[in-house]
Backbone as numpy.savetxt, mean C-alpha at the origin, in Angstrom:
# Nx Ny Nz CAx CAy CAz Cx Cy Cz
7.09 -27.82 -16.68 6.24 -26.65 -16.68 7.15 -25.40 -16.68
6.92 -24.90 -17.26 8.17 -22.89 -17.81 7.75 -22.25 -16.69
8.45 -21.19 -16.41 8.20 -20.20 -15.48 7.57 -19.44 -15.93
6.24 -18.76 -15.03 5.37 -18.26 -15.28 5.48 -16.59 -14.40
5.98 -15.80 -15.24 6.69 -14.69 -15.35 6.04 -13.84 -15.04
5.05 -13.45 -15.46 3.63 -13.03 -15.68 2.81 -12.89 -13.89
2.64 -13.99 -13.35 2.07 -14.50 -12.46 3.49 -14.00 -11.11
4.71 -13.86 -11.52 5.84 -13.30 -10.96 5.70 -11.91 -10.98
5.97 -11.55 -11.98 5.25 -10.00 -12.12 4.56 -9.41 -11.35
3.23 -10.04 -11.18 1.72 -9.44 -10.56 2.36 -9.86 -8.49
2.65 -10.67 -8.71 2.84 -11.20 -6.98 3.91 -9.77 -6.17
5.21 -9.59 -7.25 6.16 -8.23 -7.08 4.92 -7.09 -7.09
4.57 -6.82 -7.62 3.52 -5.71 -7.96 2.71 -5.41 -6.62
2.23 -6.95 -6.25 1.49 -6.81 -5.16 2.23 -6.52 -4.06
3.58 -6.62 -3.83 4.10 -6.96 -2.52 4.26 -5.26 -2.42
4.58 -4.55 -3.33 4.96 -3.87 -3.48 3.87 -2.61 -2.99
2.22 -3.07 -2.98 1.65 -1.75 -2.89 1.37 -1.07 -1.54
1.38 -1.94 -0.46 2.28 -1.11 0.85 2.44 0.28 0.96
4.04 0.13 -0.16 5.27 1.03 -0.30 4.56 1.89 -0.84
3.69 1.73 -2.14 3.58 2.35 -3.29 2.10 3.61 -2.18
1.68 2.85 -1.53 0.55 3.69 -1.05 0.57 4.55 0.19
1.57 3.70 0.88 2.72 5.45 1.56 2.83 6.05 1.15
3.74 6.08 -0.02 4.25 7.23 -0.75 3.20 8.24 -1.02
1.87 7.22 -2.02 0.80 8.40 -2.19 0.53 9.25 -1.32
0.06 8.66 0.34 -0.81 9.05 1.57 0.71 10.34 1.38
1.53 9.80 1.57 2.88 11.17 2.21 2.34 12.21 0.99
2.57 11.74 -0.08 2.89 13.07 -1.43 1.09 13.84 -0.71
0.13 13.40 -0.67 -1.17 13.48 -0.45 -0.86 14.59 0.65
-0.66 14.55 2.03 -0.19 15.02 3.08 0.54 16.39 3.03
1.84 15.87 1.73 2.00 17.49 1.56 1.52 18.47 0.63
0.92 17.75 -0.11 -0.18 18.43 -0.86 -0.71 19.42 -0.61
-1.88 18.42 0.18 -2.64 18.96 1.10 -2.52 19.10 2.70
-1.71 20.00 2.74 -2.00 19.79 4.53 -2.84 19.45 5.41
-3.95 19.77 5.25 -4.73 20.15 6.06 -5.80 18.91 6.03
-5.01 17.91 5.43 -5.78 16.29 6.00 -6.20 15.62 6.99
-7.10 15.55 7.41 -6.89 15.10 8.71 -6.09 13.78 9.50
-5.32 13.61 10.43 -4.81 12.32 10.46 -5.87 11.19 10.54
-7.44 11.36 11.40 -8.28 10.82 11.36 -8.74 10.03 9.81
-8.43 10.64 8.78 -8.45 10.04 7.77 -7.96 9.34 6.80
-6.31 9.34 7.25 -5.10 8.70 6.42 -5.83 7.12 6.59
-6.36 6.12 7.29 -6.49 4.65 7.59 -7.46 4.69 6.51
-8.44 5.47 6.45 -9.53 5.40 5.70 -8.70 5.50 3.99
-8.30 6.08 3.76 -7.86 6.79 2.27 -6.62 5.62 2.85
-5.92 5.06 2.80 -4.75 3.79 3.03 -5.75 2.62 2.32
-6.47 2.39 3.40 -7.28 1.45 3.00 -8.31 1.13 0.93
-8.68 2.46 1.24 -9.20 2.30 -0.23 -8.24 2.33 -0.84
-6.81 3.10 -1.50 -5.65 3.01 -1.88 -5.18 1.56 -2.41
-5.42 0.70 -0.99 -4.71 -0.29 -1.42 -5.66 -1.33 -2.00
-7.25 -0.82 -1.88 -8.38 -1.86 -2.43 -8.19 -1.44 -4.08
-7.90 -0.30 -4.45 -8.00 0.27 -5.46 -6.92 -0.15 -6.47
-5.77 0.30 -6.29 -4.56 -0.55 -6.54 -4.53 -2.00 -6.80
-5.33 -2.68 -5.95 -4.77 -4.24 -6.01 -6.22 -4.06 -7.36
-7.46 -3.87 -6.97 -8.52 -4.02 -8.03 -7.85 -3.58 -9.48
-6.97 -2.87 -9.64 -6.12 -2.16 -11.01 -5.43 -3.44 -11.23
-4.65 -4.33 -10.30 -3.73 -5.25 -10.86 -4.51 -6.08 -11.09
-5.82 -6.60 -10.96 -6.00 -7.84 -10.89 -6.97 -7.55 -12.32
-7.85 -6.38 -12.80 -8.15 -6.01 -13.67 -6.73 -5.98 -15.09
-5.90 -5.09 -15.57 -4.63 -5.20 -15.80 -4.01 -6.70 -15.91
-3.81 -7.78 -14.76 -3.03 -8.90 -15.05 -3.99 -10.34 -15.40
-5.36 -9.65 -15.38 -6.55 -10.90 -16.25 -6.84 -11.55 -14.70
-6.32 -11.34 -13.41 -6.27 -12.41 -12.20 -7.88 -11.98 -11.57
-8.24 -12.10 -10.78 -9.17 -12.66 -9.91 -9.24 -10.70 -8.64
-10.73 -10.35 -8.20 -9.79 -9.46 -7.39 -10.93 -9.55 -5.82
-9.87 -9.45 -4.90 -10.36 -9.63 -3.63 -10.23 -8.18 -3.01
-11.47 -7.78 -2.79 -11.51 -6.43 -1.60 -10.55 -6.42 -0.37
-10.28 -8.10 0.10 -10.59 -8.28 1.12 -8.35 -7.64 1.38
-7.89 -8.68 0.12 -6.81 -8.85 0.01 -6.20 -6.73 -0.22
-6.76 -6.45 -0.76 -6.42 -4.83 -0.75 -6.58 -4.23 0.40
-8.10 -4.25 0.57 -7.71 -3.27 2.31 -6.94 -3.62 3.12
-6.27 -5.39 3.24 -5.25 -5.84 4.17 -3.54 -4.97 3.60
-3.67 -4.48 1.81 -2.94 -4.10 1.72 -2.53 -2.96 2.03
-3.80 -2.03 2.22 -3.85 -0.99 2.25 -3.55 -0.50 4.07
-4.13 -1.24 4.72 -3.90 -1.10 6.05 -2.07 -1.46 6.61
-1.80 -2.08 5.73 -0.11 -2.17 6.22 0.76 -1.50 5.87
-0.04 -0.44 4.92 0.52 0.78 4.67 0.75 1.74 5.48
-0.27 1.55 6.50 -0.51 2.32 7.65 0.45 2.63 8.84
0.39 0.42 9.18 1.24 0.08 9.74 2.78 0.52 9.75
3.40 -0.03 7.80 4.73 0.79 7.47 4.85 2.23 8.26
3.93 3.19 7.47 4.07 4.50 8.47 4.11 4.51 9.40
3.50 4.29 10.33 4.02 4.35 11.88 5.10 3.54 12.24
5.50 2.56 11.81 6.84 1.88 12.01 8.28 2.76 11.57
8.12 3.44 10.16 9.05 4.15 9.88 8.94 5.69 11.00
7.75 6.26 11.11 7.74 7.29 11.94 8.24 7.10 13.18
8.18 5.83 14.30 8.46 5.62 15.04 9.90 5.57 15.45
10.01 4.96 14.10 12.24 4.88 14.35 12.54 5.95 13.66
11.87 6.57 12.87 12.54 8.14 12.86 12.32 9.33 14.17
11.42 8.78 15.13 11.34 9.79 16.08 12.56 9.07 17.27
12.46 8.04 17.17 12.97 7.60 18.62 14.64 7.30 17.87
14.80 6.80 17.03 16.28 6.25 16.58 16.81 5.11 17.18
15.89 4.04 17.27 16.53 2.58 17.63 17.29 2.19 17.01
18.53 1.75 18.44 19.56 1.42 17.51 20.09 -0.11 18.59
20.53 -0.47 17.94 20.84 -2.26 18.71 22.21 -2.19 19.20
């Protein structure tokens, strides 16, 4: 059976939208200032339902709500993990 490249592709793509939906929420943030933080989880969340619904539309695959907002919420997570060690500076 060949390697299925394609199906490699879309899995990178996915791992990837996390990252990709930080970035938005940040660029978003300085945009607009005046976002509320109350709303970054909400707008994370659709982000990453939205995104994954684009890949799975785009790569012919199958698409789960369920699998995006989990993506979209660890976007969240990332941010406060990176904010956290940029405020405090853990170091081992």
């Amino acid at each position: 059976m060949p390697f299925d490249w394609t199906q490699f592709g879309v899995n990178a793509i996915q791992v990837l939208v996390p990252v990709v939906t930080s970035v938005a929420i940040w660029l978003g943030r300085v945009a607009l200032d005046k976002t509320p933080r109350v709303l970054i989880p909400i707008i994370a969340v659709a982000l990453g339902t939205g995104l994954d619904m684009l890949l799975a539309y785009v790569s012919g695959g199958t698409f789960n709500p369920i699998v995006g907002a989990l993506l979209g919420a660890t976007s969240v997570w990332l941010r406060e993990l990176l904010s956290t060690y940029s405020e405090h500076e853990f170091r081992s």
